[in-house]
BAFI-3210 file (N, C-alpha, C; in Angstrom, 3 decimals, decimal comma, padded with zeros to 6 digits):
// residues 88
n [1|2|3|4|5|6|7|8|9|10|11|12|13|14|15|16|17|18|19|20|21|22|23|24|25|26|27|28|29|30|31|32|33|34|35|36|37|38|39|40|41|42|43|44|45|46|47|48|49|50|51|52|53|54|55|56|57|58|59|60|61|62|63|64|65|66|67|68|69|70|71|72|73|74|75|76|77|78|79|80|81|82|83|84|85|86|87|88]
n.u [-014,158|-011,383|-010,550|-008,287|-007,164|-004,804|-004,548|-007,248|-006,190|-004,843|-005,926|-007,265|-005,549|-004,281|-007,003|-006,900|-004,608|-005,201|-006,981|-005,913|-003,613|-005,220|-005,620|-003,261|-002,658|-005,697|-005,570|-002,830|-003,847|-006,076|-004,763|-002,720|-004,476|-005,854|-003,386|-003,182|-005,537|-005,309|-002,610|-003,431|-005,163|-003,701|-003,119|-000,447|000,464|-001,209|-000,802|002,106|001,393|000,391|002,106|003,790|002,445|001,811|004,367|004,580|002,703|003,362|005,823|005,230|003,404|005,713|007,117|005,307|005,316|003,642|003,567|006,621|009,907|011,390|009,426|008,009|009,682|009,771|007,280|007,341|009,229|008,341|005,776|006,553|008,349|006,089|004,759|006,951|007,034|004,315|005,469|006,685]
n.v [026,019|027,633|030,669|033,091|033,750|032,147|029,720|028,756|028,179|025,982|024,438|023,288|022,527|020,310|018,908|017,705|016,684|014,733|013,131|012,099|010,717|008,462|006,947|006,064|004,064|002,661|001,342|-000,339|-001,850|-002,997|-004,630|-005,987|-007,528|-008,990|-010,910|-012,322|-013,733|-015,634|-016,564|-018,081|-019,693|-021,396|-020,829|-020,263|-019,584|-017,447|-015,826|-015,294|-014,097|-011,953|-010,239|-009,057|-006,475|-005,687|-005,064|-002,767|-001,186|-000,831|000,509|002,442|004,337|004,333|006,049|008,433|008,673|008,307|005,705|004,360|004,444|001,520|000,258|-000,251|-002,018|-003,675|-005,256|-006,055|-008,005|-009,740|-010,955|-012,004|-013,884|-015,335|-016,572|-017,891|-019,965|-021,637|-022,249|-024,481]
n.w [012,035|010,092|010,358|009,267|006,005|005,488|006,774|005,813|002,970|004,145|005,411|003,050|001,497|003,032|003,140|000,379|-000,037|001,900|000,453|-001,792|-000,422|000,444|-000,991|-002,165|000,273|000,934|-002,489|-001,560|000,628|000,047|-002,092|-000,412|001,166|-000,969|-001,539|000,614|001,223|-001,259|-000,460|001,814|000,847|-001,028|-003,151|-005,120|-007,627|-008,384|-006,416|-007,114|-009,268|-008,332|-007,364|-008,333|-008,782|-006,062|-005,245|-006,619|-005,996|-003,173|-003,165|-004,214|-002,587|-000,605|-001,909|-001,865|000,430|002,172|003,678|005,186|003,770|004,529|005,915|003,573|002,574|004,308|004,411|001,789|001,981|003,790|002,524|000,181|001,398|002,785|000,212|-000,757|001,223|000,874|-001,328|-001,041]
ca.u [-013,688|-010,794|-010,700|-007,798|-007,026|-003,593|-005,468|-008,757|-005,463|-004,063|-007,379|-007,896|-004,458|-005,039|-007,797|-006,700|-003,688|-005,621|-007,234|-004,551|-002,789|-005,788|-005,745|-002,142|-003,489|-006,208|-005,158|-002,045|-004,305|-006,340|-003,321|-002,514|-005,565|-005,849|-002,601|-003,553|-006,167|-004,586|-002,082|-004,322|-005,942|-002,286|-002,424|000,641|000,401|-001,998|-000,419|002,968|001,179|-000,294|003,262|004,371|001,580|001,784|005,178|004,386|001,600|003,591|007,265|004,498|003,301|006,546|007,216|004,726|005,538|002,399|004,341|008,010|010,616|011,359|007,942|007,491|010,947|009,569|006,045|007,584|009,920|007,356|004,754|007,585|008,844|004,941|004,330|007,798|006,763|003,639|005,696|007,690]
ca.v [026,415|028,377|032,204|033,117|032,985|031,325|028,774|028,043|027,345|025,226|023,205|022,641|021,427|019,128|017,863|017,337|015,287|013,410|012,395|011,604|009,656|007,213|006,434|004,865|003,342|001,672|000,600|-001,256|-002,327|-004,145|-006,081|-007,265|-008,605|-010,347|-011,686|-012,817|-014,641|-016,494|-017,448|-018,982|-020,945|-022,295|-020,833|-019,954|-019,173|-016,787|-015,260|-014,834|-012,960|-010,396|-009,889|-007,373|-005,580|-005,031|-004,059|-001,592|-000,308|-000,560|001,680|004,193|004,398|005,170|007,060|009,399|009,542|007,850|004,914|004,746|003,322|000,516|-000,222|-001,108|-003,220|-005,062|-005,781|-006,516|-009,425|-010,824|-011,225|-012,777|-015,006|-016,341|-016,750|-018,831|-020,846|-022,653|-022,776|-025,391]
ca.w [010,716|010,010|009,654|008,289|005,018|005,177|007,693|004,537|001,982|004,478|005,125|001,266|001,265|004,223|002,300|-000,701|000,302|002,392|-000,809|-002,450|000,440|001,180|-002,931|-002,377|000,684|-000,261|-002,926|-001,182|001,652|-001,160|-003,394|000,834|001,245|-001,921|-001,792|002,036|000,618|-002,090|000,286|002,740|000,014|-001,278|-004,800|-005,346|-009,321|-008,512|-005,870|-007,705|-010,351|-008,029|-006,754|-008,878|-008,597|-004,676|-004,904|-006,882|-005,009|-001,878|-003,875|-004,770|-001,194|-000,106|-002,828|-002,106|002,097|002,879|004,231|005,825|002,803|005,731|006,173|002,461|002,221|004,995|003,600|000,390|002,183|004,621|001,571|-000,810|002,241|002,478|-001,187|-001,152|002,241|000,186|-003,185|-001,082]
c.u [-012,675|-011,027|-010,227|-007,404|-005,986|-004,128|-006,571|-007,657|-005,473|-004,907|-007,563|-006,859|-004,228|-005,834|-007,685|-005,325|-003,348|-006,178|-006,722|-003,727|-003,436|-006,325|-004,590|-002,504|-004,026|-006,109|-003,792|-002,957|-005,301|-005,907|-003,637|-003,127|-005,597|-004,751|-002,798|-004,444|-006,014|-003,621|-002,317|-004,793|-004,469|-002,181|-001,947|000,931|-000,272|-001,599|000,913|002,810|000,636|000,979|003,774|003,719|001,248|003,368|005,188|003,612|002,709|004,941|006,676|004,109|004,526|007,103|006,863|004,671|003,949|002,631|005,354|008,697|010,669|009,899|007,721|008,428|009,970|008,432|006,471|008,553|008,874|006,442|005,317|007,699|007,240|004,922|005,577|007,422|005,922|004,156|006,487|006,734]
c.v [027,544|030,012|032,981|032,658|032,256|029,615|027,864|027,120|026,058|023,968|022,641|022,153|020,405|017,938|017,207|016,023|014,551|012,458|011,418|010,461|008,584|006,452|005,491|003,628|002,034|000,709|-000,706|-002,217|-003,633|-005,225|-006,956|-008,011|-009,542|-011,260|-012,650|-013,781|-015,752|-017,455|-018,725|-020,391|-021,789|-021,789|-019,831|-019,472|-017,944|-015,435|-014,859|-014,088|-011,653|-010,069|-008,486|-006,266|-004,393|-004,659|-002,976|-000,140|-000,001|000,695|002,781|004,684|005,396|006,008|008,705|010,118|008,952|006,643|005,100|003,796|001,741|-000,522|-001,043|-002,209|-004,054|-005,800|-006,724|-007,831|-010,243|-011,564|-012,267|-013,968|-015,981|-017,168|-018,082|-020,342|-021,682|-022,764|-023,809|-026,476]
c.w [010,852|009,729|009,098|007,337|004,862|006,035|006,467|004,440|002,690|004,674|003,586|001,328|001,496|003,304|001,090|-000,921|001,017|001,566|-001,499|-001,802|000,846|-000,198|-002,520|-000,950|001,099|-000,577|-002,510|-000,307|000,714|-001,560|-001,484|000,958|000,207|-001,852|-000,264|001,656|-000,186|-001,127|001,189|002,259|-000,724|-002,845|-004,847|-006,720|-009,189|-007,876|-006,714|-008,895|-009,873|-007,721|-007,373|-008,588|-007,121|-004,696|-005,314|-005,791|-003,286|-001,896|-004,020|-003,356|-000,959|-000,522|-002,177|-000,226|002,517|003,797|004,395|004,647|003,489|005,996|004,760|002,045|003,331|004,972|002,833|000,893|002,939|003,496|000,795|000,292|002,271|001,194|-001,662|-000,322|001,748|-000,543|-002,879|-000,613]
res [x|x|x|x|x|x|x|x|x|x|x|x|x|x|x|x|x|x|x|x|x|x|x|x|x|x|x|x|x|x|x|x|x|x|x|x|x|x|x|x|x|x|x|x|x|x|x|x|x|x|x|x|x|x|x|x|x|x|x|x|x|x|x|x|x|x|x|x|x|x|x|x|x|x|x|x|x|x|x|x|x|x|x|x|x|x|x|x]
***
């Protein structure tokens, strides 16, 4: 445990936006899966309605520096490129 006090803050800070950073996450790591799922199974209706939803989750991500911008463009095309691959 820390002993000085600039050291505590810096722990509560630590912690707190570790909090915060495994909320966006998560939640992205979630939408993937579901949409991973859907895919697998071929529905495609289902999947193109979660779509929005994970890009969101994945813009806020990088938004927030919890992911690399790069990282979420290239989520956000691999996912789309599936979701198109069964719609054919």
């Amino acid at each position: 445990m820390p002993i000085i006090k600039s050291e505590k803050k810096s722990l509560r800070q630590a912690k707190t936006r570790r909090a915060r950073n495994l909320t966006y996450l998560n939640k992205m790591r979630l939408l993937l899966k579901q949409e991973r799922s859907l895919i697998s199974d071929g529905n495609e209706k289902e999947a193109s309605k979660l779509l929005p939803k994970i890009y969101k989750a994945l813009d806020k991500a990088a938004k927030e520096n919890v992911i690399k911008k790069n990282t979420a463009a290239r989520r956000k095309s691999r996912i789309t490129a599936a979701i198109n691959k069964i719609s054919k």
